[in-house]
N, C-alpha and C positions, 0 to 999 in steps of 0.2 A: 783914134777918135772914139773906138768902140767906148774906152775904158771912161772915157767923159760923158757919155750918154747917160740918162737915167732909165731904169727899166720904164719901157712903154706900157707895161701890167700895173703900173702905177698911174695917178693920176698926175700932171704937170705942176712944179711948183712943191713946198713945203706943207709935209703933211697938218690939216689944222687939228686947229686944238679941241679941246674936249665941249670947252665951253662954249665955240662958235656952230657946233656941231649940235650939240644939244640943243643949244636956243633955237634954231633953225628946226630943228625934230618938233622940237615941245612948245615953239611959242615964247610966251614971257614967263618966266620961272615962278613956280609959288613962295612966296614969303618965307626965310628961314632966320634962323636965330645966327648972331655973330658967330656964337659958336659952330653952328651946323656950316656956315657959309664958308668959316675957317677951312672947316676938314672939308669939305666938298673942292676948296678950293685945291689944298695940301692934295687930297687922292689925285685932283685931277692932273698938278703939275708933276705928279712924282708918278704917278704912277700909269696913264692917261693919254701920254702926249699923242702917241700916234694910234691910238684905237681906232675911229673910225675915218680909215683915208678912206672911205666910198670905195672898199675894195668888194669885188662879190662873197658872198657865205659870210657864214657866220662864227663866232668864237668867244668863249668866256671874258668876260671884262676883266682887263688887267688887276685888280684890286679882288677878284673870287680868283684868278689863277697866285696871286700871292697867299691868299687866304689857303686854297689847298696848299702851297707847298708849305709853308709855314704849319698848318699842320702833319703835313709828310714829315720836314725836319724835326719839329721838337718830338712828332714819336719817334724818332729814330735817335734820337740824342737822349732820349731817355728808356729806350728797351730795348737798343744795340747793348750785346756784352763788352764787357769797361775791364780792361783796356782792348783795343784792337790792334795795338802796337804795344811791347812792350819800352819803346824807342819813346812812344809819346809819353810814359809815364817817368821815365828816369830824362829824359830832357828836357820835359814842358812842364807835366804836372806836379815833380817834384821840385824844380825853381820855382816856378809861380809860388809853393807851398811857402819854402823857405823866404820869400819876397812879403809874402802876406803874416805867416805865422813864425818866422825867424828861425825854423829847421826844418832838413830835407835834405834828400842826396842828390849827387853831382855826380855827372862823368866824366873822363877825360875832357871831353868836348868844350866843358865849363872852366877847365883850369884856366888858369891866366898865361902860360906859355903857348896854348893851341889858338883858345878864344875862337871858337865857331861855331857858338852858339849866341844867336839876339837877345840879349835883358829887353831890348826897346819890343821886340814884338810879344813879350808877356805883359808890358805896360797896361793896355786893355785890360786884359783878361781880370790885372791885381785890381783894375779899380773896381769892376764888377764884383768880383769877388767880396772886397771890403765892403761896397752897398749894401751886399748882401748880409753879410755878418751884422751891418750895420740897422739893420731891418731885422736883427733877432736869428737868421738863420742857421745851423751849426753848418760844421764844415763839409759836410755830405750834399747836404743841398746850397750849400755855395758854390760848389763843384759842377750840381744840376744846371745851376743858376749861368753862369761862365758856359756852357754848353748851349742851353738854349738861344742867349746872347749870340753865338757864333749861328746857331741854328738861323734863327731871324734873319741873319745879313746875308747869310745863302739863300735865303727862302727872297730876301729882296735882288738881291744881283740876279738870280734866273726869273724874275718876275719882267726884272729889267728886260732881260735876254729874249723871255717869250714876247713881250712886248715889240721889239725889236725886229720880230721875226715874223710878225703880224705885216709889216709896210713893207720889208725887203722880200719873204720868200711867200708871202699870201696867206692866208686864212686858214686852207685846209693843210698845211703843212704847221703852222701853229698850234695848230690842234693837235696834229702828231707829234710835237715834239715839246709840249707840256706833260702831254701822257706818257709820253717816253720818261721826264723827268721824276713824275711822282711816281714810277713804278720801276725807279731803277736802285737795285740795292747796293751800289756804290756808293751814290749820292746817297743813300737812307745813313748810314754812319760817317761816309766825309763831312757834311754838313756841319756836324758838331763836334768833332776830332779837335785837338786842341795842337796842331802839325802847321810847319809853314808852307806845304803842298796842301792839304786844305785850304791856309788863309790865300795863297797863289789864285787857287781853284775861285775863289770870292774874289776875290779882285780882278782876274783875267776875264771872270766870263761877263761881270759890271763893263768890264774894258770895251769886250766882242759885242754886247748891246750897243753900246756909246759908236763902236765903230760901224755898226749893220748901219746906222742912220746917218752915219756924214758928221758926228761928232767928233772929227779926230784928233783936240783937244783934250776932251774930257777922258775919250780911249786909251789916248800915249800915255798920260797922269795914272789910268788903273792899273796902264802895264809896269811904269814905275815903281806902286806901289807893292804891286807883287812882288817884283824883283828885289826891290831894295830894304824895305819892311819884312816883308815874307821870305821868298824863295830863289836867289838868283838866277836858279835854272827856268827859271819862269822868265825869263826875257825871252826866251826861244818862241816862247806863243808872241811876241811880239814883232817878228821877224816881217813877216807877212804883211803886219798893219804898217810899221815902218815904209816897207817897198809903196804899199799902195799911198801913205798921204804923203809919199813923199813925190811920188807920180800926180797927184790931185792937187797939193799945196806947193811943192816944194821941199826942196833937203834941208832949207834955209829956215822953213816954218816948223821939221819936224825936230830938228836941231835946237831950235829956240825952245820947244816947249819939254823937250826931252831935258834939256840942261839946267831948264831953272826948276822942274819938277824932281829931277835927280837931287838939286844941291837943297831944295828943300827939303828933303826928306834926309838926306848924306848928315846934314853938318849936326840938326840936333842927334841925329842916331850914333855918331863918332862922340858928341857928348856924353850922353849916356852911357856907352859901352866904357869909352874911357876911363869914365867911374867907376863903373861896377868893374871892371880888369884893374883900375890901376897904373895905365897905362893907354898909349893912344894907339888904337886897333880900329879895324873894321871888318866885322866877324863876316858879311855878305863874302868879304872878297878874299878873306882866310879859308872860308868851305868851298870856293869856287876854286883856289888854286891846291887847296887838298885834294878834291878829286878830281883836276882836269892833271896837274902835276905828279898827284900819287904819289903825294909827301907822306913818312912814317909809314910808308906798305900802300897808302893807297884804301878806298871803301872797299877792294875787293879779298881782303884778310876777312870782314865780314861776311863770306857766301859769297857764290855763284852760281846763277840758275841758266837750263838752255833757255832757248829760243821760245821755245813752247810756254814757257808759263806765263808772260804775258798777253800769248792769244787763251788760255785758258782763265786767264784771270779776268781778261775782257769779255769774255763770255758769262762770267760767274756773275760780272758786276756789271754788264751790260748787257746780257740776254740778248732782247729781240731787237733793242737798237744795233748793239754789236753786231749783231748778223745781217741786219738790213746795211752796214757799211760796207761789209765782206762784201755783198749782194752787189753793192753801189761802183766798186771795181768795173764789174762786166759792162755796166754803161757807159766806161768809156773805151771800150772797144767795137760795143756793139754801135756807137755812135759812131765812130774811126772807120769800119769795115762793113758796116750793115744798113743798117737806115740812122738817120739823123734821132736823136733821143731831144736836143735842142732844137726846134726850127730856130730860133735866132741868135746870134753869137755872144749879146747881154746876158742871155741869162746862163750861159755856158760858163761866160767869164764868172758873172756873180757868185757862181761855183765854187771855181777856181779860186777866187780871191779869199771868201770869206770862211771856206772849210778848207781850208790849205793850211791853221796853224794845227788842226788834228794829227796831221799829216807830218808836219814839221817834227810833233814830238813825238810821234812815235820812230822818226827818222832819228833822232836825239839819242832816244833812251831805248828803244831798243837792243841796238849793236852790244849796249853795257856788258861785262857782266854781271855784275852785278845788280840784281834787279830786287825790288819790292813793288807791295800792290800798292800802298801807298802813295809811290812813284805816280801814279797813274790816276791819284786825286784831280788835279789841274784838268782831264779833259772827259770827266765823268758829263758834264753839262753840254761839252761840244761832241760827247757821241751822241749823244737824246740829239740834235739840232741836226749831225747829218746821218742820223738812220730816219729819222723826219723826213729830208728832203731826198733821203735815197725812196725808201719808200715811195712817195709822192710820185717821184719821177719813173719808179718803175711801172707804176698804177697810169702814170701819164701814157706813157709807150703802151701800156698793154689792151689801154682800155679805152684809148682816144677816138671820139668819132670822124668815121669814117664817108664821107660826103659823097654817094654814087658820082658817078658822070654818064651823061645821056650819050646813045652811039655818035659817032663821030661826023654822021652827019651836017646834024644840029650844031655842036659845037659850045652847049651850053650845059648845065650841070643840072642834072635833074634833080627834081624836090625829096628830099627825103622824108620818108612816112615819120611823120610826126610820133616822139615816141617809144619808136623801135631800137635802134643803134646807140643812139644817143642816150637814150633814159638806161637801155643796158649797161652801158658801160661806168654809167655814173652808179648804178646800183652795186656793181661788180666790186668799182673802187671803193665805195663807201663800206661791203663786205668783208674786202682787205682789208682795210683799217682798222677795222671793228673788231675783227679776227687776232690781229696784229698786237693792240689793245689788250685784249683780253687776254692773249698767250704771256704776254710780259705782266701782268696783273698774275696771271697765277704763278708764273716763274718767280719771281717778286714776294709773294706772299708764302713761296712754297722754299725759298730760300731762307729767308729771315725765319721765319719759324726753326727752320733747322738749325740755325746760330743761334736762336736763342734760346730752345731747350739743352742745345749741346753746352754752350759756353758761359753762358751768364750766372750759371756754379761759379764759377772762379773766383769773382769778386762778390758774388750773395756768401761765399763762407766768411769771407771778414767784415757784412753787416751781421749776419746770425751770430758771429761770434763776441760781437762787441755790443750789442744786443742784447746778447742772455749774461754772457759770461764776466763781462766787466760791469761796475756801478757806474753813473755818469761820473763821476770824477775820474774816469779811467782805473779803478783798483781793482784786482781780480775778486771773484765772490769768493764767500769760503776760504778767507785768508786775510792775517793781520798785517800783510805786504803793503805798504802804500810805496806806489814809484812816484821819482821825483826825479829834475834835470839831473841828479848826481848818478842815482837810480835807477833808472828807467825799467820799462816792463821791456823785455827780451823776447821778440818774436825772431821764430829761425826758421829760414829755407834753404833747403837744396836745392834738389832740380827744378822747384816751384817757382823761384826767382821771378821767371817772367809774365806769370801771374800773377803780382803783384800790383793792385791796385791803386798804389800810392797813399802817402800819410795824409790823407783827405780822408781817408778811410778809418783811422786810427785817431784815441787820441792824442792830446798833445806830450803825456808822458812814456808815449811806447818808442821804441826802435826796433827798426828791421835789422835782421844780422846773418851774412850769408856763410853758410857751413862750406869747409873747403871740402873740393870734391875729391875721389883717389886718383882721379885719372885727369891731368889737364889743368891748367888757372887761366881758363877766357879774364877778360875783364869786367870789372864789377864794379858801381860807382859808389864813394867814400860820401860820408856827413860833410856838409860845409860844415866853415867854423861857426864858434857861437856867435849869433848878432849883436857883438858887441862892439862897439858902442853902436853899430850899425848895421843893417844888411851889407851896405857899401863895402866895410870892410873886412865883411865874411867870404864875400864874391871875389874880390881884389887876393887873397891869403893864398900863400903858393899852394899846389898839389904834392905831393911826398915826390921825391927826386926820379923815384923811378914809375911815374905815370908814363904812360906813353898811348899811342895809337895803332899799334901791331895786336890790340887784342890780346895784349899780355899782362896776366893779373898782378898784384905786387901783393906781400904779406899782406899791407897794412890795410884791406877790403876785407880778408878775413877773420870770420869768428871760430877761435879754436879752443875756445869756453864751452866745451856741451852740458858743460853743467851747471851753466849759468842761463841757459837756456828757458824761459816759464811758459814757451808754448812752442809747440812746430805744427808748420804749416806743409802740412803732405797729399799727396794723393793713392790712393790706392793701388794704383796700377804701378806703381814706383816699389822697390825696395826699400821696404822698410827697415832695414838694417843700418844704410845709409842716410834715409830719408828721416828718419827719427832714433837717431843712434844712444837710446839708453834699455834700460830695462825693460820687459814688458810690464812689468808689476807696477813701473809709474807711467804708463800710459795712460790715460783717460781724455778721449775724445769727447768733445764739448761742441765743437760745430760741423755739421756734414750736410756737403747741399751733390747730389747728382750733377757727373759730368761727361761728356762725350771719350768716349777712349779714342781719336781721332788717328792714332795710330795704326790701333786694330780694330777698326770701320770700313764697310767698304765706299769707294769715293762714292758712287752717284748718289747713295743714301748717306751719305754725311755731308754731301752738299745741298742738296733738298730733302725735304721733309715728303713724305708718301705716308700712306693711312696705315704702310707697315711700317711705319717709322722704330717704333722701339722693338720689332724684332731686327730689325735688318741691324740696327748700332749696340756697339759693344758699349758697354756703360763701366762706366767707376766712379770713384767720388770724390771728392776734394777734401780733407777732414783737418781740422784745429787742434791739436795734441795738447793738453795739458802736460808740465811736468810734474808730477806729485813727489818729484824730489826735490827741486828746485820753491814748489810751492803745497806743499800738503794741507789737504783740507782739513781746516779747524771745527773742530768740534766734531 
């Protein structure tokens, strides 16, 4: 019966609306214009529903807590270093390219024999994109543009979330766990990531809103669309929600809405892909049994990390929530063996049910070995939520007042000094928070800063370089070269590769070309064909026979023209013998932006920034090698 009870810290019945709440505050509303009435109305249904359940304290209005995170997100989406996966740029933001602009590279993933990779979840991004082009934009800020976009819907799903978190865990925990939100530099770059563990992370935690409040229609449908849209592995956050509305509603209700929300989503997405493959696939369920089956080798030919690096990565990208989780452990033992941390068994369970899918995935994905931070997109929003309610709860226990009792006489509970106990402890708590707050604000500010002077070189050399060094039409300065589709200007990397910002960065007449290395052929991903007569049928066109999944390179990725070469793209701290394998007499460096030798740094000052920040890091540079044999300057 417990589980059918509603918290007693709430008030009975359905939390009201904005509107009945306000009239009752303010009276009869002053006169406003259709249009003010419109948005007033629009904030209130979307963003609104359950602000004031007459719960005690107080907390930013839904509509200022979007407002910050929305500006959390897009600065993060715009002065996080680009790329933060090299994974996002050769599987997302070079399709989208080739989708929008009709070239771009592909990897294995993309061929038409593997197909595990979604056309349908770039759909979005291309139509943004085009708007934008379509609105004058060039392709650098279409790119911004597609970013921000994703920015926004994360800045609304955890609007949603804090929202949510307002009527199920109270006031003063809402408050911790919005601040937790904009001050975690996780979320500062998933937000805008162009990854389907990102879109997961936007979807799930819309889902985990819709489900704190008894939604568990709306819920089942976000966790759908993570799953089947985005990220399969994203049903595991689902797990949880399943058991409980299947306990509230029925198997029969979660069954229904599970099935007709999966085949809406299934049938056009098997359309689509079909298309674009050439065949009838369905890429969700191709990546789900590549890595549960560990077909071709399996994800773990790419790397394997211990145990540790995702409690260190949860640290990096969850600071002070992260550790108020860790923290959150002890309470349930100290509740089991010690004093009660819950007097009542609702809010025990509330716990249990609704921070149980944190738990879930790290039970998932941890064991792997194969691990990425990445990975760890989907519950960036549900650490902020329970280092909130751990927090809270530890502040509850430590600082709750404590009500004398008069001798035993009497029999009756003496008056407490007005005051005293009471007003202490609520100062104590509010110190905590405050404390709490502020240590994850500077962790936060003291992080990003460090990523952002160390690494946003990588991609500022291919704006400085197409910037100074080429005319808008894409031609080199200083040279009667014009490239053309037959043509093209010739950019080459070595071990740079994965700095590689993507042809959003480039014009339309350049290509990337990667130099084979002496030691080893990982794999590299090949040009689709030309869009001709279609994308459709560039996407659908086999891969060379011996693509494969073993991280095994085939001739036909590399370039073993070094003299066909019109620029390399190197870094300093690399061998230049390798890394720019011609003369030095036709060397001429044309763009150089400072960058972290992350190598040779030591970690705590290459993962935050300190006021010795540039003596503590070893520095080098990123630099743009002209060839002056390949293109010698005229005149």
């Amino acid at each position: 019966m417990a589980l059918r009870q509603r918290r007693r810290t709430r008030p009975p019945g359905h939390p009201p609306r904005l509107s009945s709440v306000s009239a009752a505050k303010a009276g009869a509303p002053p006169r406003r214009t259709r249009l003010g009435a419109a948005t007033l109305r629009f904030v209130g249904l979307s963003f609104s529903r359950y602000r004031d359940a007459r719960l005690p304290g107080w907390t930013p209005n839904p509509a200022t807590a979007f407002l910050l995170l929305s500006v959390f997100h897009v600065a993060g989406a715009l002065l996080s270093p680009f790329p933060a996966d090299c994974d996002e740029t050769m599987n997302y933001w070079e399709p989208l390219h080739y989708l929008v602009h009709g070239a771009g590279l592909r990897t294995w993933e993309h061929a038409p024999a593997f197909a595990l990779r979604s056309y349908s979840f770039l759909y979005p991004a291309a139509v943004v994109a085009r708007l934008a082009a379509m609105g004058g934009a060039d392709k650098r800020r279409a790119l911004s543009t597609v970013k921000v976009a994703l920015s926004l819907a994360a800045a609304a799903a955890e609007a949603l979330l804090y929202d949510s978190t307002v009527w199920r865990f109270g006031k003063p925990t809402a408050r911790l766990c919005l601040a937790f939100l904009i001050t975690s530099p996780g979320l500062f770059r998933a937000g805008g990531e162009l990854l389907p563990s990102s879109f997961a992370m936007i979807a799930t935690t819309a889902a985990v809103g819709w489900w704190m409040v008894g939604e568990f229609s709306m819920a089942i449908m976000g966790m759908a669309v993570a799953a089947v849209v985005g990220w399969p592995f994203a049903a595991a956050l689902g797990i949880p929600l399943a058991v409980h509305a299947s306990y509230r509603r029925g198997v029969l209700f979660v069954a229904r809405v599970a099935v007709t929300a999966g085949a809406l989503l299934t049938v056009p997405l098997v359309a689509v892909e079909s298309l674009h493959y050439g065949r009838l696939v369905i890429p969700p369920l191709n990546l789900l049994l590549y890595n549960v089956i560990n077909g071709e080798g399996g994800p773990n030919v790419f790397g394997v990390a211990p145990w540790t690096y995702y409690a260190s990565s949860l640290m990096l990208n969850g600071t002070v929530a992260a550790a108020c989780v860790a923290a959150g452990v002890l309470l349930w033992h100290i509740h089991g063996y010690v004093t009660p941390v819950w007097p009542r068994m609702s809010d025990m369970l509330t716990r249990v049910i609704f921070l149980s899918p944190l738990w879930v995935w790290l039970g998932v994905f941890w064991p792997q070995p194969h691990k990425e931070e990445r990975f760890l997109a989907p519950i960036y929003p549900l650490l902020a939520l329970s280092g909130a309610v751990s927090l809270g709860d530890w502040s509850s226990l430590l600082f709750r007042p404590r009500v004398p009792v008069a001798p035993a006489t009497s029999g009756t509970p003496a008056p407490a000094h007005p005051g005293s106990r009471v007003s202490l402890g609520v100062v104590l708590s509010t110190l905590v928070s405050l404390a709490a707050v502020a240590l994850s604000a500077t962790l936060f500010a003291s992080r990003e800063a460090a990523l952002h002077l160390g690494y946003t070189g990588h991609h500022a050399v291919y704006e400085s370089f197409t910037r100074t060094e080429l005319q808008p039409d894409g031609s080199p300065r200083h040279s009667s070269f014009v490239p053309n589709g037959s043509h093209p200007l010739n950019l080459c990397v070595a071990s740079q590769w994965h700095r590689f910002p993507s042809h959003w960065f480039l014009p339309a007449t350049s290509r990337l070309r990667f130099l084979r290395p002496s030691v080893g052929s990982p794999a590299m991903p090949l040009y689709y064909a030309p869009a001709v007569p279609s994308v459709r049928t560039g996407t659908a066109a086999a891969a060379p026979a011996a693509v494969n999944g073993r991280n095994e390179g085939v001739d036909e990725q590399w370039w073993d023209n070094v003299a066909a070469c019109h620029y390399f793209v190197t870094n300093t701290a690399e061998d230049q013998l390798t890394e720019v394998p011609i003369d030095g007499a036709d060397r001429m460096v044309v763009a150089a932006e400072r960058v972290m030798d992350a190598a040779r740094s030591p970690s705590p000052w290459r993962a935050f920034w300190t006021p010795d920040h540039g003596k503590r890091i070893v520095w080098s540079e990123a630099h743009v090698v002209r060839n002056l044999g390949a293109l010698p300057l005229d005149g």
